[in-house]
ZAMARGU-4260 file (C-alpha; in steps of 0.2 Angstrom, whole numbers, plus 5000, padded with zeros to 4 digits):
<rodrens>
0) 4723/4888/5333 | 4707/4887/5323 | 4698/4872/5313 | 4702/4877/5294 | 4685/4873/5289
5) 4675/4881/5302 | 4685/4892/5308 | 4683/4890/5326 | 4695/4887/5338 | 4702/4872/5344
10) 4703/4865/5360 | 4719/4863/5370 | 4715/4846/5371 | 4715/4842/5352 | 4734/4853/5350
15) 4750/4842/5351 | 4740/4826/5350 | 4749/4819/5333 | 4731/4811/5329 | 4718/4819/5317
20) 4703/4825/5328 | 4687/4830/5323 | 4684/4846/5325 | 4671/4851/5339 | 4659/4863/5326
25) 4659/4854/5312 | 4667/4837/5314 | 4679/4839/5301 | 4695/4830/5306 | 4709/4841/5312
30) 4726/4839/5317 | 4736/4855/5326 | 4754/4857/5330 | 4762/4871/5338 | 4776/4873/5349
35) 4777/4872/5366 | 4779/4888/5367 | 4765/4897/5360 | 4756/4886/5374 | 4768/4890/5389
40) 4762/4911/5389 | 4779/4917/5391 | 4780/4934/5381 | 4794/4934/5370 | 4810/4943/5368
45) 4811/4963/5372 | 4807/4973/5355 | 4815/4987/5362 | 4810/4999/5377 | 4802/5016/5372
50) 4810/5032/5379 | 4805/5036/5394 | 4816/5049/5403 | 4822/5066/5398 | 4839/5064/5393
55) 4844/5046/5387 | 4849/5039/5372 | 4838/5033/5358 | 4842/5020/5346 | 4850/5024/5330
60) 4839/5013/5318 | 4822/5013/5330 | 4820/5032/5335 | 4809/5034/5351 | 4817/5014/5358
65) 4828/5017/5373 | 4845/5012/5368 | 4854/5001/5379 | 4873/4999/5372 | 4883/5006/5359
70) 4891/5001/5345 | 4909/4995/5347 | 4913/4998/5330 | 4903/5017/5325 | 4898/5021/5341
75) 4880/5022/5336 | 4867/5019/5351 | 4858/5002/5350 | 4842/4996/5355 | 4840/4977/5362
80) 4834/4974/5345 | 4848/4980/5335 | 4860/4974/5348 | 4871/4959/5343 | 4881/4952/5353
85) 4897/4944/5343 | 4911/4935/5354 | 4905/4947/5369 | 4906/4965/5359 | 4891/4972/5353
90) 4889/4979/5334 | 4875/4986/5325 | 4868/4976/5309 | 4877/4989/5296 | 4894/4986/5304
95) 4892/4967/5304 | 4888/4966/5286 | 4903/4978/5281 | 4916/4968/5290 | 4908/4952/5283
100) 4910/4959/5266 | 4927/4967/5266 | 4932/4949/5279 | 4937/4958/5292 | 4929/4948/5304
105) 4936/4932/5307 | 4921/4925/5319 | 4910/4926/5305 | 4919/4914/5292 | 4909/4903/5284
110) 4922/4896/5271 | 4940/4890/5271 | 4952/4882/5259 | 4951/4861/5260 | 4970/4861/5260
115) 4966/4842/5261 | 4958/4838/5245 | 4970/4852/5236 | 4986/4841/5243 | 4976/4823/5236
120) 4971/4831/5218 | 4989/4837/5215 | 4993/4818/5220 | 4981/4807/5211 | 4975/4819/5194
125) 4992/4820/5187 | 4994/4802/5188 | 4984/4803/5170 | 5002/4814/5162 | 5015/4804/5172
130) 5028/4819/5166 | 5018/4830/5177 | 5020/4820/5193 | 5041/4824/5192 | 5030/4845/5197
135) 5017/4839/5207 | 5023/4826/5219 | 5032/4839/5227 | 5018/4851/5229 | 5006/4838/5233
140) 5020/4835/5248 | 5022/4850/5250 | 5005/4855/5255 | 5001/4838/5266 | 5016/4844/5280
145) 5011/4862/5277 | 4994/4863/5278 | 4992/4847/5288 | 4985/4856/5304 | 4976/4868/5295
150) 4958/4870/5299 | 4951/4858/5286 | 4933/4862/5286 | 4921/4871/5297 | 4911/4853/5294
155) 4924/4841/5305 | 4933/4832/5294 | 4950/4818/5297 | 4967/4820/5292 | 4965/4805/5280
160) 4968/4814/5264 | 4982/4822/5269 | 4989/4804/5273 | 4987/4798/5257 | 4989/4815/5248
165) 5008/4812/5256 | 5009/4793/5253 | 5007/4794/5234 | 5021/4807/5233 | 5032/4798/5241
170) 5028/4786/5230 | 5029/4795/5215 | 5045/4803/5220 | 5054/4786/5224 | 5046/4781/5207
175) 5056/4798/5199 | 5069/4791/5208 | 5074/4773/5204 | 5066/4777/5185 | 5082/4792/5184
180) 5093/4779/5192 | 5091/4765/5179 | 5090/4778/5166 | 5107/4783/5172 | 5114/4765/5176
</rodrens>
């Protein structure tokens, strides 16, 4: 890490310090965060090994790297670059994008249907009609015992909409109810 100034680098002593320190060259004052990492010396991750032997495989998207798996979907030979692992099979980049964008991979959702506030706006937003509640306090019912142990959110979420959502048509039903009986009576 270098002074911004000056140029010069820094000391290991003035890195990490969370004070400002004056630089060593010019005095100006300096503060320097890296991770711990960069200061450990541990090399990163493998970028790929290059062929060395007659005979093996080379990676599909890296020519001259020394494949080291295939795809489980293709069949294509994969470096440990291109390699991801996914719930232990290993796919290439172009097959993970596919299957996310025709959703035929489950592990990669990253969206669902809050069941839990559909079953609570069918309850509570027709309250403003009344004559719609006689459609959707069934529906609203229905959804609360359908859906009620549905994955609500990939974000953890309670089963307290679904609660309510139920409560009120109930309520809105008995309401249909005793309104048909004394309108019959």
């Amino acid at each position: 890490m270098n002074c911004l100034r000056c140029h010069t680098p820094l000391p290991l002593s003035a890195i990490n310090t969370d004070m400002f320190e004056p630089c060593p060259t010019c005095g100006a004052k300096v503060r320097a965060d890296l991770f711990p990492a960069a200061l450990s010396g541990q090399k990163g991750p493998e970028t790929g090994a290059p062929v060395i032997e007659e005979g093996s495989s080379e990676c599909f998207y890296h020519p001259g790297k020394k494949a080291v798996v295939h795809c489980g979907s293709c069949g294509r030979f994969l470096c440990s670059l291109c390699d991801v692992d996914l719930s232990g099979e290993h796919i290439c980049f172009s097959c993970l994008e596919s299957g996310k964008k025709k959703k035929k991979r489950v592990d990669l959702e990253n969206h669902r249907t809050l069941y839990d506030g559909i079953a609570l706006n069918l309850a509570l937003l027709p309250l403003l009609f009344f004559w719609i509640t006689l459609i959707t306090a069934p529906l609203a019912l229905y959804v609360s015992i359908r859906y009620y142990k549905a994955p609500t959110s990939i974000i953890p979420r309670t089963r307290f909409r679904f609660i309510v959502a139920g409560f009120l048509s109930v309520c809105q039903i008995v309401a249909w109810g005793f309104g048909l009986y004394a309108l019959a009576t």
